[in-house]
Structure formats: structure tokens, C-alpha cells
C-alpha positions in Angstrom: 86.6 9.3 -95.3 84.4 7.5 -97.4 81.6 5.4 -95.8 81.3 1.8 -96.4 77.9 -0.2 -95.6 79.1 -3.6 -93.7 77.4 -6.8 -95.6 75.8 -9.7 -95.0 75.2 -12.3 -97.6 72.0 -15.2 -97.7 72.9 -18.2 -100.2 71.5 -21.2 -100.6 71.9 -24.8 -101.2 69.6 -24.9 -104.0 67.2 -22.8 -106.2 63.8 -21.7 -103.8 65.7 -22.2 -100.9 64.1 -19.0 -99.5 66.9 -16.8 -100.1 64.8 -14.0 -101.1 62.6 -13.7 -98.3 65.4 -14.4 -95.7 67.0 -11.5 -97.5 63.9 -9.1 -97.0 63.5 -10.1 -93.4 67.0 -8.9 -92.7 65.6 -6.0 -94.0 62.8 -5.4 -92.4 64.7 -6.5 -89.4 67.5 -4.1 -89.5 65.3 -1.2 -90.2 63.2 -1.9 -87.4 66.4 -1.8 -85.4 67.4 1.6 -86.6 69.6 1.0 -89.3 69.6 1.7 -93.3 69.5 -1.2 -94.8 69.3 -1.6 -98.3 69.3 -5.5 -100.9 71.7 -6.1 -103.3 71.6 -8.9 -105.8 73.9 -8.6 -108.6 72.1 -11.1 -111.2 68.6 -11.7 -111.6 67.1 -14.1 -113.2 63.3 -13.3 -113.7 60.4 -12.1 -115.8 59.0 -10.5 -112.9 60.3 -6.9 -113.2 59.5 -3.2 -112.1 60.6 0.2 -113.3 62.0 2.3 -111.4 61.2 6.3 -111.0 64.2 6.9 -113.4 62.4 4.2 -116.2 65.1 1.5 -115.2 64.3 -1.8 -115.1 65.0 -4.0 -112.4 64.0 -7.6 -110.5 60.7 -7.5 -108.4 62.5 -9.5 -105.6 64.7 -6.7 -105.3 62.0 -4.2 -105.7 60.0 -6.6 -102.7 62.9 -6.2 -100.4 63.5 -2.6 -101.2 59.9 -2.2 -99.9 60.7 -4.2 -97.1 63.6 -2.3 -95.9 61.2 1.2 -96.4 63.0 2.6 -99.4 62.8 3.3 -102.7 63.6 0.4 -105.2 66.7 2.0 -107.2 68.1 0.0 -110.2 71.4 -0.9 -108.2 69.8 -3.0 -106.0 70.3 -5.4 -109.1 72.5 -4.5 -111.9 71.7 -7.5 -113.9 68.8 -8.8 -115.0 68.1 -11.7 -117.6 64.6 -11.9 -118.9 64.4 -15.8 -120.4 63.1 -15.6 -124.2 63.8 -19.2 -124.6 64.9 -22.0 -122.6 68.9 -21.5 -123.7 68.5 -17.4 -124.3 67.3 -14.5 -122.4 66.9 -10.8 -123.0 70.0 -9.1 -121.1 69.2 -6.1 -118.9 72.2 -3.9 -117.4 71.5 -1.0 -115.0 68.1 -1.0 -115.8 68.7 -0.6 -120.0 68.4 -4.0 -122.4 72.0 -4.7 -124.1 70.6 -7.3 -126.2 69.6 -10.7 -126.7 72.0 -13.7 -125.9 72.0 -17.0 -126.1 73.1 -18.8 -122.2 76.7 -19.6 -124.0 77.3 -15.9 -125.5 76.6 -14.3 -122.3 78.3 -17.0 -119.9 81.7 -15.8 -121.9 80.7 -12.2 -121.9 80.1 -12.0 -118.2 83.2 -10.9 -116.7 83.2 -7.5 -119.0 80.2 -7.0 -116.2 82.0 -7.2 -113.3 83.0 -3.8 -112.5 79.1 -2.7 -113.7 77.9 -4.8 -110.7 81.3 -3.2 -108.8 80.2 0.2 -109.6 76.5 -0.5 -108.5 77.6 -2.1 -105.3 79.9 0.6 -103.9 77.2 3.1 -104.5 74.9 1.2 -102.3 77.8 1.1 -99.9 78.3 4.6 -99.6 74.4 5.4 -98.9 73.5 2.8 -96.5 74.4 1.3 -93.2 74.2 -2.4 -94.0 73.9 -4.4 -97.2 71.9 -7.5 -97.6 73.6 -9.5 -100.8 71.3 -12.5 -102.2 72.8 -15.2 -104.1 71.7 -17.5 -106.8 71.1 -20.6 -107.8 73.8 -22.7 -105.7 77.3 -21.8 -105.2 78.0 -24.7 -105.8 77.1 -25.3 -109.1 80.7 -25.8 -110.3 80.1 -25.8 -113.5 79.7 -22.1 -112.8 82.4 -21.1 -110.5 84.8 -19.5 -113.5 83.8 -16.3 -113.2 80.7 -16.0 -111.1 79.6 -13.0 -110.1 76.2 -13.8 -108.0 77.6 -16.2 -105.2 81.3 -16.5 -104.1 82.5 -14.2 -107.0 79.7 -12.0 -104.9 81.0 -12.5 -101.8 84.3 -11.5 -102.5 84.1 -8.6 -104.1 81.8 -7.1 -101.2 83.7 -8.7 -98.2 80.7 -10.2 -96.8 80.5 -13.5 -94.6 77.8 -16.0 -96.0 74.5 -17.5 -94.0 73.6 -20.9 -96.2 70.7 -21.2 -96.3 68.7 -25.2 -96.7 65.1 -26.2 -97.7 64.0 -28.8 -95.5 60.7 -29.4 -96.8 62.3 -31.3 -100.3 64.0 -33.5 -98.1 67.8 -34.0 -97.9 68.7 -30.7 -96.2 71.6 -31.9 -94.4 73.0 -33.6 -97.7 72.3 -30.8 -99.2 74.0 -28.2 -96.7 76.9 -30.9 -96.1 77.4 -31.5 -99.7 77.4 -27.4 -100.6 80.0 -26.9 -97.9 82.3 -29.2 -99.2 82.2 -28.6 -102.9 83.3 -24.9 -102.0 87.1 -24.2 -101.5 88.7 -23.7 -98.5 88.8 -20.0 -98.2 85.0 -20.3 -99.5 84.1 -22.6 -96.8 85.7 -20.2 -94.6 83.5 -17.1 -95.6 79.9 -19.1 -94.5 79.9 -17.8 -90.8 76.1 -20.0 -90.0 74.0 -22.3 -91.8 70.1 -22.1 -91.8 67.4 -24.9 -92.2 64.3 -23.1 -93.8 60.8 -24.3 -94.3 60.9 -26.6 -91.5 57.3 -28.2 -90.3 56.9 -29.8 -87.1 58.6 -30.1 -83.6 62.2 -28.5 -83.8 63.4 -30.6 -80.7 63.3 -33.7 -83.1 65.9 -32.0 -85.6 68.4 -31.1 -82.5 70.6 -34.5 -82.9 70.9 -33.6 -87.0 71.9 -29.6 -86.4 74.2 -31.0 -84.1 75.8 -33.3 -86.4 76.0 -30.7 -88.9 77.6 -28.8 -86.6 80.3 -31.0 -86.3 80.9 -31.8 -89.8 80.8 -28.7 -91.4 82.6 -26.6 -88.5 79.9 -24.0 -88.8 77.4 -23.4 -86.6 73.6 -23.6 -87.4 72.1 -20.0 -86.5 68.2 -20.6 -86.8 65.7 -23.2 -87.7 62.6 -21.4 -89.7 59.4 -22.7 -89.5 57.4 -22.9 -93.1 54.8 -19.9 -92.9 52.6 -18.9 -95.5 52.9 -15.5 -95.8 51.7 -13.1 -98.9 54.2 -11.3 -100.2 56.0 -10.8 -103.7 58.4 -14.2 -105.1 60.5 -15.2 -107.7 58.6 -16.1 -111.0 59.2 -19.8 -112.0 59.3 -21.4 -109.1 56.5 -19.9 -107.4 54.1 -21.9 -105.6 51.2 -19.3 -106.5 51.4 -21.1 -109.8 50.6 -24.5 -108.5 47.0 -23.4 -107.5 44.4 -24.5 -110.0 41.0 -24.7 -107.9 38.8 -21.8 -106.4 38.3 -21.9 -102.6 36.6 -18.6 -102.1 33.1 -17.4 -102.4 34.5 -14.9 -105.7 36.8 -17.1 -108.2 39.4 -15.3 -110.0 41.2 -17.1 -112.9 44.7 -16.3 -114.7 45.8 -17.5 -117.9 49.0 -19.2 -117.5 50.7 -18.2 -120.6 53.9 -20.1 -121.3 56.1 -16.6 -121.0 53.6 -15.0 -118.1 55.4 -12.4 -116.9 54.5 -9.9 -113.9 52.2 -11.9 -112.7 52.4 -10.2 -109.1 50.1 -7.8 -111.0 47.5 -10.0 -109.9 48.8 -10.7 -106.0 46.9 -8.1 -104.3 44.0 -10.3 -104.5 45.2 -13.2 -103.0 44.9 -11.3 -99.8 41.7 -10.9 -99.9 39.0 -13.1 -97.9 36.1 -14.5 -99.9 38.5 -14.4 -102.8 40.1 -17.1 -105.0 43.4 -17.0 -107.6 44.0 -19.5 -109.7 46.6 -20.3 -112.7 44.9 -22.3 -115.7 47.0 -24.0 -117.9 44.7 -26.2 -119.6 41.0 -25.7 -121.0 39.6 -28.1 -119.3 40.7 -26.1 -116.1 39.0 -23.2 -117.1 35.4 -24.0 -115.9 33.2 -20.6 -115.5 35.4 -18.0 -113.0 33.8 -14.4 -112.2 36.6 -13.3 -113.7 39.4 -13.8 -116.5 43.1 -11.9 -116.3 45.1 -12.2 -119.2 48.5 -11.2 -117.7 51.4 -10.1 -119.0 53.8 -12.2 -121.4 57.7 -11.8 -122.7 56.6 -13.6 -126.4 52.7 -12.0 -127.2 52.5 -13.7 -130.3 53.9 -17.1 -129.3 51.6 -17.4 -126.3 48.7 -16.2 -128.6 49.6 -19.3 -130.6 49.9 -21.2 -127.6 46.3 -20.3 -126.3 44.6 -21.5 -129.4 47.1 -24.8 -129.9 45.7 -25.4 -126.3 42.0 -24.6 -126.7 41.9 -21.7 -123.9 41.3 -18.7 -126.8 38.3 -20.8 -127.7 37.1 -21.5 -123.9 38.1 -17.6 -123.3 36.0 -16.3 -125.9 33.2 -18.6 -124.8 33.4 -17.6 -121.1 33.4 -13.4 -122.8 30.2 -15.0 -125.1 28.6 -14.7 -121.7 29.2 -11.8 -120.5 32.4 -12.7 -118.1 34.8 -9.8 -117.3 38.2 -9.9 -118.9 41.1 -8.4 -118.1 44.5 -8.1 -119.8 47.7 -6.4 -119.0 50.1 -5.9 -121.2 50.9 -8.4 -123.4 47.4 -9.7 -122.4 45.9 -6.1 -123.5 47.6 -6.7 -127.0 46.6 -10.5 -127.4 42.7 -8.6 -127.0 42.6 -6.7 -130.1 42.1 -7.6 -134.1 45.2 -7.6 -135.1 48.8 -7.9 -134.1 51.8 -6.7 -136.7 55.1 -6.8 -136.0 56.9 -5.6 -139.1 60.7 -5.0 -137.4 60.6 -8.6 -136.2 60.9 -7.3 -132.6 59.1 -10.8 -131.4 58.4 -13.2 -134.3 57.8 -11.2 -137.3 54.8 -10.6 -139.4 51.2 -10.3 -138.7 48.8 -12.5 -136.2 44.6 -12.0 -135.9 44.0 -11.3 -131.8 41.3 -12.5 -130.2 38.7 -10.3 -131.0 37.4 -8.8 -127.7 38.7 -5.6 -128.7 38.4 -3.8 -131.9 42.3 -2.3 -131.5 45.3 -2.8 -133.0 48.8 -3.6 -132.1 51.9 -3.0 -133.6 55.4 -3.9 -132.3 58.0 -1.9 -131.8 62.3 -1.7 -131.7 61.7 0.6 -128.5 61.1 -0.4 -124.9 58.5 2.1 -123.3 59.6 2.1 -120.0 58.2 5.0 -117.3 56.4 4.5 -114.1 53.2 6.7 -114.8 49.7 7.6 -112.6 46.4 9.0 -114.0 43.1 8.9 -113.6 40.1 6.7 -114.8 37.7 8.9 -117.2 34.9 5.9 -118.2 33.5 3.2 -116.2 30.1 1.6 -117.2 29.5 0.8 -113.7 27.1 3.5 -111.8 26.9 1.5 -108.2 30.4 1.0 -108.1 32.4 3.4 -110.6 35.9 3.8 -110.7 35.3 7.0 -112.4 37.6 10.1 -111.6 40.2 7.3 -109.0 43.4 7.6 -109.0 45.9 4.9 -110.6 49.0 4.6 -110.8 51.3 1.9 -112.3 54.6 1.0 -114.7 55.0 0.4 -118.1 56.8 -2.4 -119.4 56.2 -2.9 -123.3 57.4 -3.0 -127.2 54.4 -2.0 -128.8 51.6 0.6 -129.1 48.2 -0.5 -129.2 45.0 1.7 -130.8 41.4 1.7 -131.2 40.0 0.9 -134.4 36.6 2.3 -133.3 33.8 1.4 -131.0 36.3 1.5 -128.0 36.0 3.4 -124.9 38.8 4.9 -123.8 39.2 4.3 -120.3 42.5 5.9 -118.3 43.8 9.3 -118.9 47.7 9.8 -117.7 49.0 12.7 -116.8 51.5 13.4 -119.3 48.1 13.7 -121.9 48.2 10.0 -123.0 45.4 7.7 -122.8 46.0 4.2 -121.9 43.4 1.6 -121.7 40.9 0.5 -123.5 37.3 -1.4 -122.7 34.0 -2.0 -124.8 30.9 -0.9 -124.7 29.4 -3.3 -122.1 32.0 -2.5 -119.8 33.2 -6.4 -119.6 36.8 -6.6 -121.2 39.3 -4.1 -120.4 42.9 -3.6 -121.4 45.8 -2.2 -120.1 49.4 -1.5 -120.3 49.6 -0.3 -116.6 51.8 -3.1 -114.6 50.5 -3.1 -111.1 47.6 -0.7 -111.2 45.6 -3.0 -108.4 48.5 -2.3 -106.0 47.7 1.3 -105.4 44.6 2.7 -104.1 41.3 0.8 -103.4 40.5 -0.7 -107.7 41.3 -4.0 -106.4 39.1 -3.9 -103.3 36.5 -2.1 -106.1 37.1 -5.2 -108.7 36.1 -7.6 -105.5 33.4 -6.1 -104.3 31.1 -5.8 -107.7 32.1 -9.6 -108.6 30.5 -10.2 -105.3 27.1 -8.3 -105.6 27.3 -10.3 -109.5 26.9 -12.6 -107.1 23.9 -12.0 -105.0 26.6 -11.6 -102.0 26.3 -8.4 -99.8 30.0 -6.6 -98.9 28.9 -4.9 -96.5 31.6 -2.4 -95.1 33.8 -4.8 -96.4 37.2 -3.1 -97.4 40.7 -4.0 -98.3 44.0 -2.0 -98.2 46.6 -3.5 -100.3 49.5 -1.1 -99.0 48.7 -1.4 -95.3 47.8 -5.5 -95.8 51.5 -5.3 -97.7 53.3 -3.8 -94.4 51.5 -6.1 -92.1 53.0 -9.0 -94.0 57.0 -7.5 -94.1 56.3 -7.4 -90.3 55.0 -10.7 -89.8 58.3 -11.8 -91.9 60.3 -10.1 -89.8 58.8 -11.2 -86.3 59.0 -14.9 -88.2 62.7 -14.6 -88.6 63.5 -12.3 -86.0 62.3 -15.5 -83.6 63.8 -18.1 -85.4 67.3 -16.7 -85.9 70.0 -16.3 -83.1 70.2 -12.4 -84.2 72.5 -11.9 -81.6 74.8 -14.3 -83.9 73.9 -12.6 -86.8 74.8 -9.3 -85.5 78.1 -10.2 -84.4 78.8 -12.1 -87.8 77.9 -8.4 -89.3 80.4 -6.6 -86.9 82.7 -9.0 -87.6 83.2 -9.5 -91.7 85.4 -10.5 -93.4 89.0 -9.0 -93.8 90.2 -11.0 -97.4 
């Protein structure tokens, strides 16, 4: 007899609802509680992404919640991903290989030729694990969508599961919004949400008693858990994170990223908000810019437009100012390429023709048709620094690229991988540095490294001061677990689970 995962499905009300992290704490949850759990979210809109040990790509949510639930990230987890290219076309991704480019109209009619790829995906999660934690999108009821959907009812459906909807408090409106959801659905909709949620809740939950109540009773479904708003420092969805929001330093160390206009994988750069005495920050503007310890240049899904966009803006010439003195610079990926002399892209993969880079490196970039994508590890082979040296370390990483960059000469070569190719490249001073290698401060101790020489730049002493990114990472699952865990009747929730859903 075949085996068949039983499901559990998080919607919500609205885009940033918290679905994704409500997802992952179910997770965690389960696992803690013995079971194999494993997330599920058939469409994915991001330009955060990961690839996966087989060089698929898939969503980093998924990939958070994967680590969450202590397993591997497999591309099934999320079977669909569009990358945005514009604002009415995105780059469409299907088990983990690009199909093509389509505008939001050619790929809203070709959808349902998807459905039994996200069918196929799902029932092979369903045979391997115990439980299956489904995340929606969006709104379901964004009626305009309904025909067809395949991410939020359409979801639900096809995988049996009852629904928790899930409300963000902290806009305002949450019981509109919850009420109004619920009754936009049909009836046999209505009938699959089994509890309702309030997320992102501040203040005293005896005060909100007489509204669950009332909610209660006009909806017919019962609220199962009030969530208090918790910052906590883990992996989110790209354009509506809050990460982006920050623009001044408040640690002793200030670390600043150029918010391109396509920034892409910009969790690259996440490990560091953990870390005491440092500062993140997103700059937008040149003005912004002001004199930080450090520059990243992160990754970008349009390398030439957002090199056009940094000088329209003023930020190349405040970069190059802030490298002029001797700042370190960092860029990943489409970052790395902006770095160089030149860019060429003579098969039109982004815009076509030729660009001048920035300068910082003497290198060359040229596009190309062909996505590298391979998760790879190596070693460091040249660091200027002797107190400090990253010499001989370990790093691993993904790639996630159209293009091959070279030195031109006067380049140190920097990272050698273990299938024989080099990847990085830094000049002579040791003070801008590029790479290809998507979340190479994740693993290992480079980003504690990074931290610590910015400080003693800075006349401060680390002392023993260390930082683990993959222990700090688990500590943070947990604490989202023991948040939710608390705040949601999981007695309720476990009986909705036993239960399902028989149509």
C-alpha cells in the first residue's frame, strides 16, 4: 500500500501575512515531535533562490523551511518558481530548470499545462514523509485569480488538506481582513479552513478576546492561536522583507548593501545580522551611503540594467570614492560582474551589447545562453591578510549565473574549487573581492573572520569573540518553534491534521 503524508495547509489574508514562517514552525514543530515533516509550496514567487545538490533551482523559503524541518532542501518542495525580470514578466523555473521567459498574461493562460508537474512533485513528497506543510500565496482570495489556481484553493484541493488562515494584525484591519477572505471563498472553500490565526500581534492578548470571539461567530471557524510579533533572524521572502527597510548603522562595525533595483539573494548577506557589534544596512540612494567599513555588491537578476541604475543614481560614483580610500568591497554574483572593465553580452541573454564596469577589477564578463547552476565547495588559496588569513578555509557555496567572468591581468586569484576551477577574484591590496559563490558566509567561520578584521580596522579588540552561523541558525528554528508552539492550540492543530479532509 502506498503511503500518503497527511497535510496541513497555512494561507493568508494578504501578502507578508507570515505564512512562511508559520509554515517552518510547523516544521520545526513536528520534527521535534517525532515526525517527518517536509514544506511544500507549489509556486514561488522570488528572486531569492538556492540550488539544490542535484543543480535544481528552487525558492529560499522553501529551502528555510526544509532546514527547519532537518532535511535536505529537494526541488519538490517547490515546483514552480518565477523569478520577476520586469514588473509584468518573470523568468519561469519548473522543477528546478528555466522554461523561458513570460510575460504575467502568457503564463496566467499557460498555467494549468503545470498542474500535474506540481501533482507529480507533491505525491512524491507524499510518499516520503509523514506530514506535509503546504504554503499558499498571495490571497486566496484574489478572485481575479481563482480560474485555475494552483497555489491556494486549487492547492488545497489537489492535496486534501484543511486550511489555517492566517491574519497580520500589525497593518490594522485583521478581522476585515480574515472576515472579508472567508466570505469571498465558496462554500466548500470556506469549509476546508479548519482555524483562523492573528499573527504579529503586540500588546496584551486579553484586550483582543471580545474581537476573536466575534470572529468566531461570524466566520463559524474557530480562532486557534494569537502570535505575538517577534523578531527573530531567519531567512524571508525577497520584496517584502523588512531587512530592506533598514538604512542606518547601529553597531560598532557598519556593513552597507547596495540595493540594486533587481537584488537578488540577498540572504547572502544575513549571517551578519546576527552578529553583536554589527550593523546591515540597504542603501538606495547616494546620499545614504556615508563611509561604511564595508561595501557588498549583491547579487542582481538584470547586471547591466542595475549597473545603469547605480550610475543614473550616483552610488557607482560614491562606490568608487568610498574604494578611492581604501574601503573593502565585496560583490557576489552579479555584483562580482558589475566589478570588472567590461561587460559583453553578445547573445542578448540580458540587454544586449557591451557596458564598461566599474573598474575595481581588471576582468571581464561575458554573458552567456547557459545557466551554471551546481552547489560547489573549495578552498581559499590567496588572502593579503597575515593576522587574520582566510588562507587554506574551507567554503562552500551555490552558483547561480549566465556568464563567465576572467582576469585581464593584475588579479589575484583567490578560491580554488574542487572540480579544478578557480572562482574569485581580488586585487592586489586585498580590498575588493569578487565572487560567484551564493552564500559562502553561511558555512564555516569567513563571516565571523570578515567581522573581526573590520573591527581591529577599527582600533576595537574581539577578544575571543566568535560567531557560529549554523549553530546561531538552529537556535533561531527553535525559538520559532517554542514561539508558535505557545501561541497555537497544537492540540487543535493536531486533531485538524488527523482529521483532513475527505473531498
Amino acid at each position: 500500500m502506498t503511503h500518503t503524508a497527511k497535510t496541513i495547509m497555512i494561507q493568508g489574508t494578504t501578502s507578508n501575512a507570515g505564512k512562511s514562517f508559520l509554515t517552518a514552525a510547523l516544521c520545526r514543530i513536528f520534527r521535534q515531535d517525532g515526525y517527518r515533516a517536509a514544506p511544500f509550496k507549489s509556486q514561488n514567487m522570488a528572486l531569492n533562490s538556492y540550488i539544490t545538490k542535484s543543480g535544481l533551482e528552487m525558492g529560499r523559503a522553501q529551502v528555510m523551511q526544509a532546514e527547519a524541518a532537518g532535511i535536505e532542501p529537494a526541488v519538490e518542495m517547490n515546483p514552480i518558481l518565477l523569478k520577476p525580470t520586469s514588473h509584468t514578466g518573470s523568468q519561469v523555473i519548473v522543477n528546478g530548470e528555466v522554461l523561458g521567459n513570460m510575460s504575467a498574461a502568457d503564463y496566467y493562460a499557460y498555467k494549468p499545462q503545470l498542474i500535474p508537474q506540481v501533482e507529480k512533485a507533491f505525491q512524491k513528497l507524499s510518499g516520503e514523509y509523514d506530514i506535509i506543510v503546504i504554503e499558499g500565496a498571495g490571497s486566496p482570495a484574489e478572485i481575479n485569480l481563482k480560474d485555475n489556481d494552483i497555489v491556494n484553493m486549487g492547492m488545497a484541493k489537489l492535496a486534501k488538506a484543511p486550511v489555517l488562515l492566517a491574519g497580520d494584525i500589525d497593518r490594522g484591519g485583521v478581522f476585515a481582513s480574515l472576515y472579508g477572505t472567508v466570505k469571498l471563498l465558496e462554500e466548500e472553500e470556506q469549509r476546508r479552513i479548519k482555524g483562523l490565526i492573528v499573527n504579529k500581534f503586540r500588546g496584551d492578548v486579553e484586550i483582543l478576546r471580545p474581537g476573536l470571539r466575534m470572529i468566531e461567530e461570524k466566520t463559524g471557524i474557530p480562532v486557534v492561536g494569537v502570535v505575538p510579533m517577534t523578531p527573530l533572524d531567519l531567512d524571508d521572502e525577497d520584496s517584502l522583507s523588512e531587512r530592506l527597510s533598514r538604512r542606518e548603522a547601529q553597531g560598532a562595525v557598519d556593513m552597507a548593501v547596495i540595493h540594486l533595483p533587481h537584488i537578488s539573494n540577498f540572504t547572502d548577506f544575513n549571517v551578519f545580522e546576527g552578529m553583536e557589534g554589527i550593523s546591515l544596512r540597504y542603501v538606495k540612494q547616494a546620499k545614504d551611503l556615508g563611509q561604511p567599513d564595508l561595501i557588498f555588491l549583491p547579487g542582481t537578476k538584470n547586471t547591466m540594467g542595475d549597473l545603469r541604475w547605480l550610475r543614473e543614481s550616483g552610488l557607482e560614483a560614491a562606490i568608487l570614492r568610498q574604494a578611492g580610500q581604501h574601503t573593502p568591497i565585496v560583490g557576489i554574483c552579479g555584483g562580482y560582474q558589475m566589478l570588472g572593465e567590461q561587460l559583453e553580452d553578445p547573445k542578448g541573454v540580458e540587454q544586449g551589447g557591451s557596458m564598461r564596469g566599474m573598474g575595481l577589477l581588471n576582468a571581464r564578463t561575458v554573458f552567456l545562453p547557459d545557466k551554471t547552476r551546481t552547489q560547489v565547495s573549495g578552498r581559499v588559496i590567496w588572502d593579503r591578510d597575515g593576522a587574520d588569513s582566510a588562507e587554506g578555509k574551507e567554503v562552500r557555496g551555490y552558483e547561480i549565473h549566465m556568464g563567465r567572468t576572467t582576469s585581464l591581468g593584475g588579479c589575484r586569484e583567490t578560491i580554488r574549487l574542487e572540480d579544478g576551477r578557480v572562482d574569485g577574484l581580488c586585487n592586489e591590496r586585498g580590498t575588493v573581492f569578487g565572487t560567484y559563490l551564493h552564500g559562502i558566509f553561511d558555512f564555516g567561520d569567513l563571516a565571523a573572520l570578515a567581522a573581526v578584521r573590520l573591527m581591529r580596522k577599527k582600533g576595537l579588540d574581539p577578544g575571543s569573540w566568535h560567531f557560529d552561523p549554523e549553530a546561531h541558525k538552529q537556535q533561531e528554528y527553535d525559538k520559532l518553534a517554542d514561539l508558535v508552539r505557545s501561541s497555537l492550540d497544537m492540540d487543535k492543530i493536531y486533531e485538524i491534521l488527523e482529521a483532513g479532509i475527505t473531498c
